[in-house]
C-alpha positions, 0 to 999 in steps of 0.5 A, a space after each residue: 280255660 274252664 270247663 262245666 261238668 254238669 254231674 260227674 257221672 251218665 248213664 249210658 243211654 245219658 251219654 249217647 244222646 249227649 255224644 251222637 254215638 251208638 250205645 254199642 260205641 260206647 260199650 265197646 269204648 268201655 270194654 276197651 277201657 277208654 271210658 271209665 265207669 262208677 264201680 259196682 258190687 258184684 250182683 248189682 243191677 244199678 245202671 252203668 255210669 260213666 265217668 264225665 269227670 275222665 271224659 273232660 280230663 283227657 279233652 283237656 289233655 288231648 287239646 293241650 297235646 295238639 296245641 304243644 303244650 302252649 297256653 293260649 295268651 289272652 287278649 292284651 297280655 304281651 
């Protein structure tokens, strides 16, 4: 398996196109901790960036956890 991440952060309005989510969502997804975010120091007014990196990594891992930890056999290997 291979996974693409185009960058390793998004904004959040970047993320909410890209997901179909609410911007509310996602805040709340990263109140809750769920989605990881670029740190900032204190006083910044940068914009919030999300992790894409920690996104693909828990699919990766979520995808593994259902299919038991079983790696897929590719067409011809025994």
């Amino acid at each position: 398996m291979q996974i693409n991440i185009d960058t390793p952060y998004v904004t959040i309005s970047e993320l909410v196109r890209r997901s179909g989510q609410s911007d509310s969502a996602i805040r709340n997804e990263i109140e809750l901790g769920h989605f990881l975010t670029r740190p900032k120091q204190p006083g910044s007014k940068s914009a919030v960036l999300v992790n894409m990196v920690h996104l693909a990594i828990e699919a990766a891992e979520q995808a593994e956890r259902v299919r038991g930890g079983k790696p897929k056999s590719k067409a011809g290997e025994a």
